[in-house]
PyMOL Python script that loads the backbone (N, CA, C, O; Angstrom):
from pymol import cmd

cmd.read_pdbstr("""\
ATOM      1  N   UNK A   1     -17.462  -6.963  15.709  1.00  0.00           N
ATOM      2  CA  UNK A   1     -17.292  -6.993  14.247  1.00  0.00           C
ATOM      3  C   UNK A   1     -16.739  -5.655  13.748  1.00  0.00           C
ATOM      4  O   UNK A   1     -15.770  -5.624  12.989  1.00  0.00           O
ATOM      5  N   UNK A   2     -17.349  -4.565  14.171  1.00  0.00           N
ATOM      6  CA  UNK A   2     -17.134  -3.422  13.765  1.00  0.00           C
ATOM      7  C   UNK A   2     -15.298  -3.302  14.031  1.00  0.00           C
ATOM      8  O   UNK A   2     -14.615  -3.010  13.050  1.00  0.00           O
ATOM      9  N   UNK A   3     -14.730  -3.502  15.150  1.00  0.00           N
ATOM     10  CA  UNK A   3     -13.369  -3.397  15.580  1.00  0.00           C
ATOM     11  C   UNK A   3     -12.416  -4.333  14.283  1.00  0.00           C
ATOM     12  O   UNK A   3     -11.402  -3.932  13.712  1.00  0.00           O
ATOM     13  N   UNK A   4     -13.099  -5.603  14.087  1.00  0.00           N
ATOM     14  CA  UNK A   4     -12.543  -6.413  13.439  1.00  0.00           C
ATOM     15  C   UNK A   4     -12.540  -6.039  12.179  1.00  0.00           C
ATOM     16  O   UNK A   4     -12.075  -6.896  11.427  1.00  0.00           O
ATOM     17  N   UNK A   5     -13.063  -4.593  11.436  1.00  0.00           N
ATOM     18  CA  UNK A   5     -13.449  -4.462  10.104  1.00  0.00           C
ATOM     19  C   UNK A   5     -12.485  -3.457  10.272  1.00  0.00           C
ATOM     20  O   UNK A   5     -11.688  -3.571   9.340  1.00  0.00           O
ATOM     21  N   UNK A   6     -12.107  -2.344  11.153  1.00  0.00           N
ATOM     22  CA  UNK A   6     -11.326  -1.318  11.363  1.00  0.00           C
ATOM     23  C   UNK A   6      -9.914  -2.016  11.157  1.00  0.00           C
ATOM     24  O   UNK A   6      -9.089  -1.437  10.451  1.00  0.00           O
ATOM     25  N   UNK A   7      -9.688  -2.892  11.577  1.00  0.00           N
ATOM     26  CA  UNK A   7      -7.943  -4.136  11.658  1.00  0.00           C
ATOM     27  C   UNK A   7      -8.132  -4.024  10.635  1.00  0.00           C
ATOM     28  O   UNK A   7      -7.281  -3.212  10.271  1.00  0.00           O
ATOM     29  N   UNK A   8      -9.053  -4.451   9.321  1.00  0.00           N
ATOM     30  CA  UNK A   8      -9.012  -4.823   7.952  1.00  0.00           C
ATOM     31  C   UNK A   8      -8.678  -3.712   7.094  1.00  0.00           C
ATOM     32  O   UNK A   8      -7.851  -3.723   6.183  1.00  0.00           O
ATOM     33  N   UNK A   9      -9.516  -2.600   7.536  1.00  0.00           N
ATOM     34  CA  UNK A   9      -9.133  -1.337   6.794  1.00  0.00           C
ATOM     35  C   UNK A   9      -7.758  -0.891   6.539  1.00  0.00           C
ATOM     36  O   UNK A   9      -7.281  -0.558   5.454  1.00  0.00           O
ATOM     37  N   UNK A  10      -7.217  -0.928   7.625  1.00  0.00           N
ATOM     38  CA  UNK A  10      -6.024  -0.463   8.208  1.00  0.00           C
ATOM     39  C   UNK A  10      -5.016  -1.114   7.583  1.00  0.00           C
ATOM     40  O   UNK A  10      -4.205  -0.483   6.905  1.00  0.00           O
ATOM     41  N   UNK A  11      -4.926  -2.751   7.766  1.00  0.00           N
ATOM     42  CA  UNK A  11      -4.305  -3.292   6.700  1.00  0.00           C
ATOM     43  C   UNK A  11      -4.095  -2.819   5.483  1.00  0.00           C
ATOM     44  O   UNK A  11      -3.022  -2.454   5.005  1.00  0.00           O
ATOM     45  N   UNK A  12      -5.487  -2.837   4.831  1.00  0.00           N
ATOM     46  CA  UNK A  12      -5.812  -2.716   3.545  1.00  0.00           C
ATOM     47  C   UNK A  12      -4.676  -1.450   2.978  1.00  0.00           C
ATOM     48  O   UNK A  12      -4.040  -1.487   1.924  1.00  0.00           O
ATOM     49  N   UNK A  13      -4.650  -0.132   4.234  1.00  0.00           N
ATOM     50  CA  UNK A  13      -4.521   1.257   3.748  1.00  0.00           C
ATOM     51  C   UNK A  13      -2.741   0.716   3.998  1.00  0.00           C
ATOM     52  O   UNK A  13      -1.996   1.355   3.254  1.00  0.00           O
ATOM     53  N   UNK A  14      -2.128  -0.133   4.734  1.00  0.00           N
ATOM     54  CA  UNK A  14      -0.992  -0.422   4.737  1.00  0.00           C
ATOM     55  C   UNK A  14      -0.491  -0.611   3.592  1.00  0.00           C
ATOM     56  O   UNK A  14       0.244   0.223   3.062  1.00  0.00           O
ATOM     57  N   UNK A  15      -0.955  -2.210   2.815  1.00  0.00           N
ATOM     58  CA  UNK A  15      -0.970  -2.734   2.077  1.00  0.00           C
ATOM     59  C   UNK A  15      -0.800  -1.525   0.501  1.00  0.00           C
ATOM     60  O   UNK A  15       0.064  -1.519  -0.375  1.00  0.00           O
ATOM     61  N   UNK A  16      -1.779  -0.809   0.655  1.00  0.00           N
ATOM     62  CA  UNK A  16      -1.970  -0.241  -1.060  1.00  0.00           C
ATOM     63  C   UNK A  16      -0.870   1.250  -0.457  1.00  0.00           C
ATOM     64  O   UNK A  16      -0.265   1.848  -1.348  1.00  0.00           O
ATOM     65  N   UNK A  17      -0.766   1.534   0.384  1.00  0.00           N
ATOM     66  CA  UNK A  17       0.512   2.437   0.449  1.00  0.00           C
ATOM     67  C   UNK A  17       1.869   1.820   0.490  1.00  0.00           C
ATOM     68  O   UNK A  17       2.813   2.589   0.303  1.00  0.00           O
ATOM     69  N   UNK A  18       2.112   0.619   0.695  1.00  0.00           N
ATOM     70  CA  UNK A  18       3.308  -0.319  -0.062  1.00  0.00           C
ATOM     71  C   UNK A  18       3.291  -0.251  -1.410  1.00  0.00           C
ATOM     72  O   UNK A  18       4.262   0.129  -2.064  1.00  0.00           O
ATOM     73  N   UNK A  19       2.203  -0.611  -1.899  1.00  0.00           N
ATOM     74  CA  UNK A  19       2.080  -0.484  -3.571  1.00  0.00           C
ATOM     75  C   UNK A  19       2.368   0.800  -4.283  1.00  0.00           C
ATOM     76  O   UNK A  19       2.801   0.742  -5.434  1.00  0.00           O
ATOM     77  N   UNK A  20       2.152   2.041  -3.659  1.00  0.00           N
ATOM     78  CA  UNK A  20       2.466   3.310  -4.286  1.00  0.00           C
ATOM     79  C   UNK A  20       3.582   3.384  -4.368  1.00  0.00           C
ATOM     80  O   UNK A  20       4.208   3.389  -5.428  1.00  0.00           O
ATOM     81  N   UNK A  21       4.193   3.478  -2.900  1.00  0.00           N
ATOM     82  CA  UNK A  21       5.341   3.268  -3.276  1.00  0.00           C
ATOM     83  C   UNK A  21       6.232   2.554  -4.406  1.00  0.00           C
ATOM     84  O   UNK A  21       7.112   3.162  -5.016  1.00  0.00           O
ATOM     85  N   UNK A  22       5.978   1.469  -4.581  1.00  0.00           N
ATOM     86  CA  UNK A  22       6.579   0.707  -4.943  1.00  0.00           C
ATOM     87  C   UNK A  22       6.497   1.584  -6.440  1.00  0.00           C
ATOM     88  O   UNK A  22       7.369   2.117  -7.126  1.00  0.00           O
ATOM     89  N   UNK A  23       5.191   1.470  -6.568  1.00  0.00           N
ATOM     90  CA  UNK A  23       5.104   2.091  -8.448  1.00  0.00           C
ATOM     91  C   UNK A  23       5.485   3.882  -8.732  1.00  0.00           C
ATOM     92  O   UNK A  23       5.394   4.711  -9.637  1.00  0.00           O
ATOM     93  N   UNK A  24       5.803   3.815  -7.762  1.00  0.00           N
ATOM     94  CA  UNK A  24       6.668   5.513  -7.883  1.00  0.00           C
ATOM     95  C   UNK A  24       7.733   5.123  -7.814  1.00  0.00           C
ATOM     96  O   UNK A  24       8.264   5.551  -8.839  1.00  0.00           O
ATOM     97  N   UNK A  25       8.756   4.329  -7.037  1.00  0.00           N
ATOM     98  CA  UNK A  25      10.140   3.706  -7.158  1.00  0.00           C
ATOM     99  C   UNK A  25      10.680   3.131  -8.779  1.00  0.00           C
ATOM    100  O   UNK A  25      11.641   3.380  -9.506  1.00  0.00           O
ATOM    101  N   UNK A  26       9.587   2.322  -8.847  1.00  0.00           N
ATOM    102  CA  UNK A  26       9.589   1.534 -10.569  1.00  0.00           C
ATOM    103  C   UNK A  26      10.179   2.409 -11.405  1.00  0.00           C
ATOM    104  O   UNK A  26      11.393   2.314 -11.587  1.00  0.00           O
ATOM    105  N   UNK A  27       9.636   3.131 -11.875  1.00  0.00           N
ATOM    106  CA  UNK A  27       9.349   3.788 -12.997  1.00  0.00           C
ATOM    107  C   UNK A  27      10.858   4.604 -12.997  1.00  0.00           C
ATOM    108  O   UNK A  27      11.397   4.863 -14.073  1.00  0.00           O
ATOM    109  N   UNK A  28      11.526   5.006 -11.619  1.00  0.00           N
ATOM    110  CA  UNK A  28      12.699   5.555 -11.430  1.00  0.00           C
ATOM    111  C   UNK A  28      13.940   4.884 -11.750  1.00  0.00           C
ATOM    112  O   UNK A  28      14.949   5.426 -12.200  1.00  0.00           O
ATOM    113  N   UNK A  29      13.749   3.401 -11.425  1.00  0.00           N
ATOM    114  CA  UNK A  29      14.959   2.567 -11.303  1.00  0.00           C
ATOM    115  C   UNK A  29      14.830   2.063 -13.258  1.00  0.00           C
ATOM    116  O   UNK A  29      15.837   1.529 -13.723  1.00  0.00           O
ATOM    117  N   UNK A  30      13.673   2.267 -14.164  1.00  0.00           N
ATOM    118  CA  UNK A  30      13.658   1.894 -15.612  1.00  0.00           C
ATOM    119  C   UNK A  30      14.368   2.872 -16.138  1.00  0.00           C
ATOM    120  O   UNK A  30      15.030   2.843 -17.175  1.00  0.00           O
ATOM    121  N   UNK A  31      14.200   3.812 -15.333  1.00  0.00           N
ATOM    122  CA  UNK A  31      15.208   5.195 -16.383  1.00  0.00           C
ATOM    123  C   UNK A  31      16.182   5.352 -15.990  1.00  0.00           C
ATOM    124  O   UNK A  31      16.814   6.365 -16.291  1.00  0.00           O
ATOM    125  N   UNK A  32      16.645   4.472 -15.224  1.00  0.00           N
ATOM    126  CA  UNK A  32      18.137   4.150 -15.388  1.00  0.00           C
ATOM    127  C   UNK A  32      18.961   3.644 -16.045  1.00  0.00           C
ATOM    128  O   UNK A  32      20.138   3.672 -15.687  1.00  0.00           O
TER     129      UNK A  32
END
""", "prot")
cmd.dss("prot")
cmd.show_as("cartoon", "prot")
cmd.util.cbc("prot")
cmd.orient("prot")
């Protein structure tokens, strides 16, 4: 279980560092 919760984390930290990105990109391509 413990291994299987570490896969999840990891995702997770994938996942919401796609999202930063993304909302630091945003805000660049509106002031255009």
């Amino acid at each position: 279980e413990a291994e299987i919760a570490s896969k999840k984390r990891a995702e997770y930290r994938r996942r919401y560092a796609l999202l930063d990105s993304v909302v630091e990109q945003v805000p660049a391509t509106f002031k255009r």
